[in-house]
N, C-alpha and C positions, 0 to 999 in steps of 0.2 A: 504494500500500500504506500510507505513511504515513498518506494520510486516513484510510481505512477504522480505523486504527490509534485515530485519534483522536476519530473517531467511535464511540467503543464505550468511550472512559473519559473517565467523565463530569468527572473532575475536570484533564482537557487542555483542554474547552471551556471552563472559567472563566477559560485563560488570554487576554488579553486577544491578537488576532491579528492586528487592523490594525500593532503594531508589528513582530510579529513576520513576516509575512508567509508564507515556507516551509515547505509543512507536516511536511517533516522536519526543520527547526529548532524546530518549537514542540513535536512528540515529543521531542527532543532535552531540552529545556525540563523536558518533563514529568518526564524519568527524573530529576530533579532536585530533588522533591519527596516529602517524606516525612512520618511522621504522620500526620495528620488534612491528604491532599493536598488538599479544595476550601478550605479556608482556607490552607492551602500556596500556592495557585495566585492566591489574591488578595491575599498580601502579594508572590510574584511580582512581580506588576505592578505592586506599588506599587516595589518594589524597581527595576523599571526603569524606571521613572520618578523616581523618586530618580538614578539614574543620569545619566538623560537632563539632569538639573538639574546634576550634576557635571558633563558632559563640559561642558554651556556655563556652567556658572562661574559660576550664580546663585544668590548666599545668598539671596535674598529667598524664592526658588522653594523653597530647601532647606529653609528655617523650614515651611513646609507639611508636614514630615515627621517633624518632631522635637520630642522633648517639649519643654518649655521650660526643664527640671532635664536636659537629653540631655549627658550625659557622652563627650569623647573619649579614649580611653587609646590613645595610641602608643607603645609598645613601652615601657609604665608611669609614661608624663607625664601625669599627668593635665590635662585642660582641658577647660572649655566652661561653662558659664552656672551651672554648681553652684558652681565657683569665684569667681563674681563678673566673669569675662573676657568676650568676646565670644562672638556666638551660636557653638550647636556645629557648627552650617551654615557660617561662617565659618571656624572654628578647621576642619573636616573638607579645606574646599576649601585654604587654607593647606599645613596640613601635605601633604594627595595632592600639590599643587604642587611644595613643596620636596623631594620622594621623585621627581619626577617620575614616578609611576605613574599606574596606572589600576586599577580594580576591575573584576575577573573573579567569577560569582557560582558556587561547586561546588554547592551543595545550600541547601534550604529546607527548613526541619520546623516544620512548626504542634505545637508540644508541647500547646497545646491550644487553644481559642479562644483564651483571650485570651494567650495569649505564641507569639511565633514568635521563632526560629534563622535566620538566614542564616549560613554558612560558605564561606570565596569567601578571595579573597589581592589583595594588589597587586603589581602586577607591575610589573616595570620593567626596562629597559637601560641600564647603565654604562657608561662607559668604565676598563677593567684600566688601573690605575695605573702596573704594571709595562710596559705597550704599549699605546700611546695609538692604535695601529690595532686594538685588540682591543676587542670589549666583553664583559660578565658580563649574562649573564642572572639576574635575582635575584627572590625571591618575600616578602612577610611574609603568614602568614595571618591572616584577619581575620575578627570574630565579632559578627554585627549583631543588639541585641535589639532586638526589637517587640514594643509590649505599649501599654496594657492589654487591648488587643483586640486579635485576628490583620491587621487593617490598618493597625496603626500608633497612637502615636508611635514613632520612632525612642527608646528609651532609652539608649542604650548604643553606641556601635562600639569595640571593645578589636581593637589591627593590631599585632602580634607583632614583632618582628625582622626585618631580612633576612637573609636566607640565600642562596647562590649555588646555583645548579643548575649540575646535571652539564653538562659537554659533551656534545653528541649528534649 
C-alpha cells in the first residue's frame, strides 16, 4: 500500500530513496513536507545528508552546506563565520557534541523557491542530578534556514533551550 501511496504523489518521488530504503519510511518522510512539497523534498535530502555529515563529524563535508556568513544561535549565543570564529560547520558539530544530542527532523516547508524551513529538535538523555540511576529525556527545538535557493546554503540554524519531557 505504501508504494502505491507513493507512487501517485509526485513530490514523495523526489525524495531521494536509496537512503531511505522502506517505502513506509519515505511516506513517512513525505507527511513531513509542506508548501511548495517538490522543492520540500529536495532540500529533504539535502537535509539528510547534512545529517549524515553530522553523525560522522565532518566539518569539511558540512562547509558543502553552509553559507559562508551561516550563522549558529544556540539558545541566543551567537556564532559562526559572521563573527569572525570558526566555520559554522565546526561551531554546529561543537556545540551538538557538548548537548550530546542528535537532530530529529519534524517538518520541511519550501516557503518558496528560494527559502526553505526545517523544524526538527535535538534531542538528548541526561542523567537526573537528583538520581544518578535516572535519566531526563530532554528536547531544544530547532529552526534551519535554507536559502537563497530551496537546496541550500544552510543560512541560519537558531536551537532553542532544553526542556525536559514528561515521563511516559
Amino acid at each position: 500500500m505504501a508504494r502505491s501511496a507513493l507512487s501517485l504523489l509526485s513530490y514523495c518521488r523526489g525524495l531521494d530513496l536509496a537512503h531511505n530504503g522502506v517505502a513506509v519510511l519515505v511516506l513517512e518522510m513525505c507527511g513531513k513536507l509542506r508548501g511548495d512539497r517538490n522543492a520540500a523534498a529536495a532540500v529533504m535530502n539535502r537535509m539528510q545528508a547534512f545529517d549524515r555529515a553530522t553523525r560522522q563529524k565532518t566539518p569539511d563535508d558540512l562547509r558543502l552546506f553552509m553559507a559562508p556568513n551561516a550563522v549558529i544561535d544556540w539558545n541566543g549565543e551567537r556564532r559562526g563565520e559572521r563573527t569572525g570564529e570558526d566555520s559554522a560547520g565546526r561551531v554546529w558539530l561543537a556545540r551538538l557534541a557538548e548537548s550530546n544530542g542528535y537532530l530529529r527532523i519534524d517538518r520541511v516547508e519550501a516557503e518558496s523557491v528560494d527559502r526553505a524551513r526545517v523544524d526538527g529538535v535535538v534531542a538528548r538523555a541526561r542523567r537526573d542530578s537528583g538520581d544518578p540511576e535516572a535519566w531526563v529525556d530532554e528536547e531544544a527545538r530547532v529552526e534551519i534556514i535554507w536559502g537563497p535557493s530551496c537546496c541550500g546554503p544552510i543560512e541560519r540554524i537558531t536551537v532553542g533551550p532544553f526542556v525536559a519531557l514528561p515521563d511516559r
